[in-house]
N, C-alpha and C positions, 0 to 999 in steps of 0.2 A: 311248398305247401304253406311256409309262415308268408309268403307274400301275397296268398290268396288270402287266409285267413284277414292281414292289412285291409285286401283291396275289399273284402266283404262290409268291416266292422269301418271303413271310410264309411261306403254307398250306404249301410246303416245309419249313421251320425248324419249325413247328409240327407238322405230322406226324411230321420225328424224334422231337419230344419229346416227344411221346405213343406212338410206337413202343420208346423207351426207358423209356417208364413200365411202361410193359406193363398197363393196365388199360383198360376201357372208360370213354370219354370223350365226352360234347356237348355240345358248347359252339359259343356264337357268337361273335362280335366284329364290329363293323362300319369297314370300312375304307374310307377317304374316302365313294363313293357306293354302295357293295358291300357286301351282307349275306354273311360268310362266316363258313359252318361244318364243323366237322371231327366224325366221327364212325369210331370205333372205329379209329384210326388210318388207314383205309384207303380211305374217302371223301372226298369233300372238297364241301363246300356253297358254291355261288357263285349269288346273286341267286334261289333254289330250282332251280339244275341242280347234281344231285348226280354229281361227277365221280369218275371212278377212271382208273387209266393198267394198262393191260396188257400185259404179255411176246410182243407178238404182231405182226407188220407190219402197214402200214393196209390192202393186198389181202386180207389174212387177215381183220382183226376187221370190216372195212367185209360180208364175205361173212358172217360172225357176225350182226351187225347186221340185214344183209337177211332172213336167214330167221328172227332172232326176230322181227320183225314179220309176217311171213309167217308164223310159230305162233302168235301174238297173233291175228291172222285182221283184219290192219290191214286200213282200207278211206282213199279216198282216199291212197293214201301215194304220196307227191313226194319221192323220189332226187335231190341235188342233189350230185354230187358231181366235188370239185375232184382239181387233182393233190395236195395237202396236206393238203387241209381239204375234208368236206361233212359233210352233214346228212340224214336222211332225215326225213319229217314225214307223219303217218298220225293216225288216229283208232282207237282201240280203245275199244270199249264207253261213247261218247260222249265219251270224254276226249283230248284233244288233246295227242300225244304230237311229240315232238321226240328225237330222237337224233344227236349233234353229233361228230364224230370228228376227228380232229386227230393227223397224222402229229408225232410226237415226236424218234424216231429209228430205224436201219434196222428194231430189236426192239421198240418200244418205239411204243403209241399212244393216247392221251389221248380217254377216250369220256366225255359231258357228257349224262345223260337228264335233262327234261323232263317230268314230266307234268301237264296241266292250267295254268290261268294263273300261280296263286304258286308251283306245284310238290306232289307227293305223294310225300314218304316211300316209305312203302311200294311204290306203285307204282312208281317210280322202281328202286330196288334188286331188283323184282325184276325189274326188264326186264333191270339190269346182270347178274342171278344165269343168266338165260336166254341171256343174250348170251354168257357165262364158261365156261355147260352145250356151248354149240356152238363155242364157241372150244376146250375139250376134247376133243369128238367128233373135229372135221374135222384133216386130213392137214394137215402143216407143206408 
């Protein structure tokens, strides 16, 4: 646990300094057993779940979540969620997706997507872009 705590409060220090750069940035680093990468200041790469944290409560962005998989046209999909922390896990177009949520604070909730076993780029950011689309739509 104190080595996540590390690998968080890195990817923190590291994101300001790339939000103070003000330029696009990817880069790796590998920290103890953890591939982590930072991209455009606003992601953050951990083991291939590209994580971002949003201005939103976890009832809010967890209801975000559900019905981007639900516009995805997920099948199999398993809602596991906790008072703090769940997950929802579904398959989209054979790929085995994961979406990880994580209460932060009262505004503030920490979402980690998955796609596939090492993880997809692309795939990944745009489930977080679909998630961000209905985090906008829906009523505070």
């Amino acid at each position: 646990m104190d080595s996540l705590r590390r690998t968080i409060l890195f990817c923190c220090a590291a994101l300001v300094a790339l939000i103070e750069v003000g330029c696009y940035t990817a880069s790796t680093v590998e920290v103890k057993d953890r591939i982590v990468g930072i991209r455009s200041g606003r992601f953050v790469v951990i083991d291939g779940k590209l994580g971002a944290d949003y201005p939103y409560s976890y009832d809010r962005v967890w209801k975000a979540a559900e019905k981007t998989m639900a516009e995805l046209r997920a099948t199999d999909v398993v809602p596991d969620r906790g008072i703090a922390s769940g997950s929802i896990k579904g398959k989209v177009g054979g790929d085995e997706v994961m979406i990880m949520i994580d209460y932060a604070s009262r505004d503030r909730t920490s979402v980690s997507v998955l796609v596939g076993l090492i993880g997809d780029t692309l795939g990944t950011r745009m489930i977080h872009e679909k998630i961000e689309e209905n985090l906008n739509k829906s009523k505070p």
